[in-house]
C-alpha positions in Angstrom: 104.3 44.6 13.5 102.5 45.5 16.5 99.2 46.6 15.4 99.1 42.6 14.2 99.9 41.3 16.7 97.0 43.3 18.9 95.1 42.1 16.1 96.3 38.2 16.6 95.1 38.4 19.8 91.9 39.3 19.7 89.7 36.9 21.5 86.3 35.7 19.3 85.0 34.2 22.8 85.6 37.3 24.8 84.3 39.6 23.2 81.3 37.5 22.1 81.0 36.8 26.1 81.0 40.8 26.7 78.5 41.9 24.0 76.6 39.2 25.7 76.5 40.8 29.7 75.9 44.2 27.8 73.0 43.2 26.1 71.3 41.3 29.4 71.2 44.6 30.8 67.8 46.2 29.3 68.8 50.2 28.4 65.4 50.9 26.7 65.1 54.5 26.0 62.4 55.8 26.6 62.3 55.9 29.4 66.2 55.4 29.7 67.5 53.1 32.0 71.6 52.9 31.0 71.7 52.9 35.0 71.5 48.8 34.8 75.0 48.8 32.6 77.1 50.7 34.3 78.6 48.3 36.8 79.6 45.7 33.9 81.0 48.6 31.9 82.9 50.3 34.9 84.4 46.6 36.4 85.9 45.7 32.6 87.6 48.7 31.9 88.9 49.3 35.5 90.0 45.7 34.5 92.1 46.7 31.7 93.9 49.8 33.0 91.3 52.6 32.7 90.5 55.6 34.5 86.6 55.3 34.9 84.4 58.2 35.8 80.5 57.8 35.7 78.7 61.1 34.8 75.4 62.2 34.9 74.0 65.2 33.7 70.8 64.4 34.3 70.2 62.2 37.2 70.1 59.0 36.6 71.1 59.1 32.8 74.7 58.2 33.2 77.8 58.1 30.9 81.0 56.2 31.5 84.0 57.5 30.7 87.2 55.8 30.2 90.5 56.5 29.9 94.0 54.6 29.2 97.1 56.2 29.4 100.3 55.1 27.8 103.1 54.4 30.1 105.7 56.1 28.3 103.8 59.3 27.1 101.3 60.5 24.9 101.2 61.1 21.4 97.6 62.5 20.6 94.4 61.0 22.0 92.1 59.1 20.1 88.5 58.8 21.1 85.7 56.2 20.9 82.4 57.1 21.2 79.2 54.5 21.6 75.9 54.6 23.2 74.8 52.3 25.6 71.0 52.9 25.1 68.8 50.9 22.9 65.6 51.5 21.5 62.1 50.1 23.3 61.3 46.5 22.1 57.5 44.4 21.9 58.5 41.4 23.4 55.8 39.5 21.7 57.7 40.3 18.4 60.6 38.5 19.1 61.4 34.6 18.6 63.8 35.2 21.4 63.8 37.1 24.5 65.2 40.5 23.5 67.6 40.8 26.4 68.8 36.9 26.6 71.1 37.1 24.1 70.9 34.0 21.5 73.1 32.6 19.7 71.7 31.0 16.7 74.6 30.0 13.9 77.1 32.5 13.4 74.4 34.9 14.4 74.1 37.1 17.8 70.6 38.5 18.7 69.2 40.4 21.1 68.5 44.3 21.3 71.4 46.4 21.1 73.9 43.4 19.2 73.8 45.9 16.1 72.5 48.8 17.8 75.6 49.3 19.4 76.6 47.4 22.2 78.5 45.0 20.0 80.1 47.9 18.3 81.0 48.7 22.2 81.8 45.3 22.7 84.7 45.0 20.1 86.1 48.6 20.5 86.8 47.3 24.8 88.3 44.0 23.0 90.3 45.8 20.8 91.9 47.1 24.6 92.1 44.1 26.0 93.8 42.3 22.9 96.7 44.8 22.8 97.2 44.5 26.7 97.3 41.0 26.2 99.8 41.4 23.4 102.2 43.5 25.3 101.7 46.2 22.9 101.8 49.5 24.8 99.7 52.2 22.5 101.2 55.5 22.0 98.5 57.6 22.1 95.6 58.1 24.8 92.6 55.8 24.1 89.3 57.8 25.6 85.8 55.6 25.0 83.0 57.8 26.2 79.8 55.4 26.4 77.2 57.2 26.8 73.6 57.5 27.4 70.6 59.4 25.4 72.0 59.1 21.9 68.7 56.8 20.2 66.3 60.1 21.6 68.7 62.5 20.3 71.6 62.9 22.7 70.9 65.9 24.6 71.5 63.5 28.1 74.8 62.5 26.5 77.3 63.6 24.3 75.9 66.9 23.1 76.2 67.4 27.3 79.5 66.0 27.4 80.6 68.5 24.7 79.0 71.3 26.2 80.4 70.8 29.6 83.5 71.2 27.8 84.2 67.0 28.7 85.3 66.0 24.9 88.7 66.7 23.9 90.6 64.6 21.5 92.8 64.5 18.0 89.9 62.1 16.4 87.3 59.7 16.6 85.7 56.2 15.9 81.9 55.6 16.5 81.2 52.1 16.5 77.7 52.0 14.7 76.6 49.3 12.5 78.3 49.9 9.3 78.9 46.5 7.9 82.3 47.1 8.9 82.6 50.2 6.2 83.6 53.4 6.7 81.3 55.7 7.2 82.7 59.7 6.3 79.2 61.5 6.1 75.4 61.7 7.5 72.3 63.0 7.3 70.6 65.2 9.4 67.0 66.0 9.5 64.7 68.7 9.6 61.2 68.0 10.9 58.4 70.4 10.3 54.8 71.2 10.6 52.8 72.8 8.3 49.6 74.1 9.0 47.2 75.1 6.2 44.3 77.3 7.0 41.2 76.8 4.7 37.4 78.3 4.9 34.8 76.4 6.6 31.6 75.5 4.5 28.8 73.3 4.1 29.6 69.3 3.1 26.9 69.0 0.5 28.9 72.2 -1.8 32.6 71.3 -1.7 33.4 73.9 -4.0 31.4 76.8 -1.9 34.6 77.4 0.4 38.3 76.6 0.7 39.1 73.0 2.2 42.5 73.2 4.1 42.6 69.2 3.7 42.6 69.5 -0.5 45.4 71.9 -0.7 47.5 69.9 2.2 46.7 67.1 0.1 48.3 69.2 -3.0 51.1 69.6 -0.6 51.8 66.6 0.6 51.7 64.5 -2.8 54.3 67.0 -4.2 56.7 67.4 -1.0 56.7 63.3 -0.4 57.2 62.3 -3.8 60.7 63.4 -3.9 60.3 67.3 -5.2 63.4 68.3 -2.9 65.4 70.5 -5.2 68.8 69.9 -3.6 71.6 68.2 -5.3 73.0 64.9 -4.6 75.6 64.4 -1.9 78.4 61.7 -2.9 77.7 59.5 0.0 74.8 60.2 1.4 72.6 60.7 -1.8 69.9 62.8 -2.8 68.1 64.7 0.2 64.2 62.9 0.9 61.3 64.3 2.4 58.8 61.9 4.0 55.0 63.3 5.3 54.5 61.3 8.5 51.7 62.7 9.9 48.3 64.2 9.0 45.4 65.7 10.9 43.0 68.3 10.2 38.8 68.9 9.8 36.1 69.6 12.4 33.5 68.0 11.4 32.4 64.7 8.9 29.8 67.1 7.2 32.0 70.4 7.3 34.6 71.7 4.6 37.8 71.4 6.2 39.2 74.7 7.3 42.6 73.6 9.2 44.6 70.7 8.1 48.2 70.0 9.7 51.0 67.6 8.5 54.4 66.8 10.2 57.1 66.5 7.6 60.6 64.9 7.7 63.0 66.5 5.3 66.3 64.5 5.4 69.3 66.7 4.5 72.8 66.7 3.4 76.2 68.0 4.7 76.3 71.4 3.1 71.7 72.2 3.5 71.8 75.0 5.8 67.8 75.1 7.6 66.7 78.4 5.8 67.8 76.8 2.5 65.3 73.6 3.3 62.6 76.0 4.6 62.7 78.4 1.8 62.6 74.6 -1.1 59.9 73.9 1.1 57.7 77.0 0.6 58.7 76.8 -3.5 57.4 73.3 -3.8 54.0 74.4 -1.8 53.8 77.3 -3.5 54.1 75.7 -6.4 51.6 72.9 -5.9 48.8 74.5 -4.3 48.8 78.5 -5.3 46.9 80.9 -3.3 47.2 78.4 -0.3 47.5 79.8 2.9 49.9 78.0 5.7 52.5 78.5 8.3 55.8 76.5 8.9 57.1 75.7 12.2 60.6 74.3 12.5 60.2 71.1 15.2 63.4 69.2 14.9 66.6 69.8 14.1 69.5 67.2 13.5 72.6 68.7 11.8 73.6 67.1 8.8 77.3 66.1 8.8 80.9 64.5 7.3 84.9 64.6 7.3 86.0 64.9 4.1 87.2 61.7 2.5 90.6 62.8 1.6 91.3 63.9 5.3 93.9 61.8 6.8 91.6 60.0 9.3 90.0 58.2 7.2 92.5 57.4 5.1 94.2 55.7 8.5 90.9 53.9 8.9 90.9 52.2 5.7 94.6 51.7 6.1 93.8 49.5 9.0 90.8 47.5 7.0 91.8 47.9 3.4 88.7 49.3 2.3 89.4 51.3 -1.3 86.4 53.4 -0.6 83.6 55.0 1.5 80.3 55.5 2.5 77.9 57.9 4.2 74.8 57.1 6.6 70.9 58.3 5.6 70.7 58.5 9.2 72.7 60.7 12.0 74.7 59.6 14.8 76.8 61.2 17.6 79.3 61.9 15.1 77.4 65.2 14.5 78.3 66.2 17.8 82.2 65.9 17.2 82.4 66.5 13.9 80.3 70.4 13.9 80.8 71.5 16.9 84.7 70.4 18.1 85.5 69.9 14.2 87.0 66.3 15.6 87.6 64.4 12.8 85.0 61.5 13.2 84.7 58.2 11.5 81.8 56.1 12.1 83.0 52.2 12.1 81.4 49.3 13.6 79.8 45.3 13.0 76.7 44.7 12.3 73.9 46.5 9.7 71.4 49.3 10.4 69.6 47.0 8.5 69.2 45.0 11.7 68.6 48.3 14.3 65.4 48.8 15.6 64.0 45.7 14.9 62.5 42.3 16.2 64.9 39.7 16.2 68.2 42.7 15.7 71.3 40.5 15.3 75.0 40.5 14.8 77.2 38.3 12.9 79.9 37.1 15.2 82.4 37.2 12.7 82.2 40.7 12.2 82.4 41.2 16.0 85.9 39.5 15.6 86.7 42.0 12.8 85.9 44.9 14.2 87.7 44.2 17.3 90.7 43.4 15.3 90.2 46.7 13.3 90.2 48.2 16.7 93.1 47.1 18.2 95.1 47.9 15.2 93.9 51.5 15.3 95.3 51.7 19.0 98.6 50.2 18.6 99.6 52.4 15.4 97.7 55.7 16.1 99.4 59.4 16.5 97.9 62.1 16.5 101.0 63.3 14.2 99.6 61.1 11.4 96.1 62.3 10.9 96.5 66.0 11.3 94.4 67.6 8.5 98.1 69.6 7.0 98.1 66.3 4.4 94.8 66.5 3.6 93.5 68.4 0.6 90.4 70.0 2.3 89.8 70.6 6.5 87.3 69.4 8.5 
């Protein structure tokens, strides 16, 4: 078959080689600095056949965008979409230098070898493997690699899809997964509360109202899991996590203002008034009589493709995975799946495990397999087969 033989010729040195020149090139964000990327990303797929535009919709934030064409026609498009971005590192953290990527056993590290530029790395194989097959793929292969996506995406694909840039029959995001298939997410919903009390004299603590004790109340009962919200199948029960606290005038004064900032992590389904109004019944609850405001700070869209749509199904096809699994965290994905209702898988080496931290490595052997997954998912992809008229349920 030809999807094999893309997959037989996917080169472990080559694509270990590219994640390598992606990661030298330091994309910290903040401040974001994708700029120093480009010109790697641009000559390698120009290399393999690709129409390459570099857009910016904020100056200096650039995207790459890349797209392959079959010779004989198109049937469908299937998109990839990866950040090039990394989170900030402390140098001193690491036992190697963050952006000289090391290889130590079967281990790649460096920032961004999970986190995604691997992920990028072995989708761009995946294209150079069928080329070097001779396998010609019958749909359109798009890879938008983007900027902006680890401070939330506004500088990239949300402005992508907004400029009306993202068309396409369905979607791989090459996040760390552990190579499983990702079909849901969380979202989030950030909040601060503030909780006005009545000033009073230190030496008589029970003379007044002390905003700190009732956002204490609060807090123990909102972070210790009292999120009345049913579990999601993949994604789990919904959290809430108090990350910051701050309140009090004075060391010798009754508190009469205390603020936290909550993160309430949600699941496909939780529209925002729902989670405000479980909010206010927990606090109401706990601390009765308590006086307080909510203001909404953050919000990140919860989202999935249902696991019977065909996508997925072709995915797993292409991996033999028998099942599926959902991310506590969001991704891009959000962006395609709500808003264009593009059915959006998220895919990719490495674990989120790793992400974010000192020392973040890949295994090189799942490099290799998530190329290979890759090039088997262009050389057998139509759009024809993943329309959602087989599926039980729609996107």
């Amino acid at each position: 078959m030809s999807a094999d033989a893309a997959a037989a010729a996917v080169s472990p040195e080559r694509v270990v080689a590219l994640t390598e020149a992606l990661v030298r090139c330091d994309t910290q964000n903040p401040p974001g600095r994708e700029t120093s990327v480009v010109p790697a990303l641009v000559g390698v797929l120009e290399g393999l056949g690709c129409a390459v535009e570099v857009v910016e919709p904020v100056p200096g934030r650039p995207s790459v965008l890349a797209t392959y064409r079959p010779r004989a026609g198109s049937a469908g498009t299937l998109l990839v979409n990866g950040h090039i971005d990394v989170v900030p590192v402390v140098a001193a953290d690491w036992t190697h230098p963050p952006f000289e990527p090391t290889l130590v056993g079967t281990r790649l590290h460096g920032r961004g070898t999970a986190d995604m530029k691997g992920g990028i790395a072995a989708a761009i194989e995946g294209l150079a493997a069928c080329r070097d097959a001779g396998v010609e793929p019958p749909a359109t292969i798009v890879l938008h690699l983007v900027a902006d996506e680890e401070t939330g995406g506004a500088h990239g694909t949300e402005a992508l899809v907004a400029a009306g840039r993202v068309q396409a029959d369905a979607c791989l995001v090459p996040e760390p997964t552990e190579l499983a298939i990702s079909v849901a997410e969380r979202g989030t919903v950030q909040v601060r509360v503030r909780v006005e009390g009545e000033a009073g004299h230190g030496s008589e603590p029970g003379a007044a109202r002390s905003a700190i004790a009732d956002a204490a109340r609060m807090i123990t009962a909102l972070h210790d899991g009292a999120v009345s919200a049913a579990a999601h199948p993949y994604v789990g029960t919904p959290t809430c996590n108090v990350a910051l606290v701050e309140g009090g005038v004075a060391r010798n004064v009754i508190a009469p203002w205390c603020t936290f900032v909550l993160d309430r992590r949600t699941a496909p389904g939780e529209s925002v008034a729902d989670v405000l109004a479980g909010l206010r019944r927990v606090i109401d609850a706990a601390c009765p009589g308590a006086v307080y405001d909510l203001e909404t700070l953050v919000v990140v869209e919860p989202s999935e493709v249902p696991a019977d749509h065909p996508f997925p199904r072709f995915v797993a096809g292409l991996t033999g995975a028998d099942d599926f699994v959902g991310l506590s965290l969001a991704t891009d994905g959000r962006f395609l799946r709500n808003q264009l209702a593009i059915p959006t898988v998220i895919y990719g080496p490495g674990s989120i495990r790793q992400a974010h931290t000192a020392d973040e490595w890949v295994e090189v052997g799942e490099l290799v397999a998530a190329a290979r997954t890759f090039a088997r998912a262009y050389a057998s992809f139509t759009a024809g087969g993943v329309t959602p008229s087989s599926a039980s349920s729609a996107t």
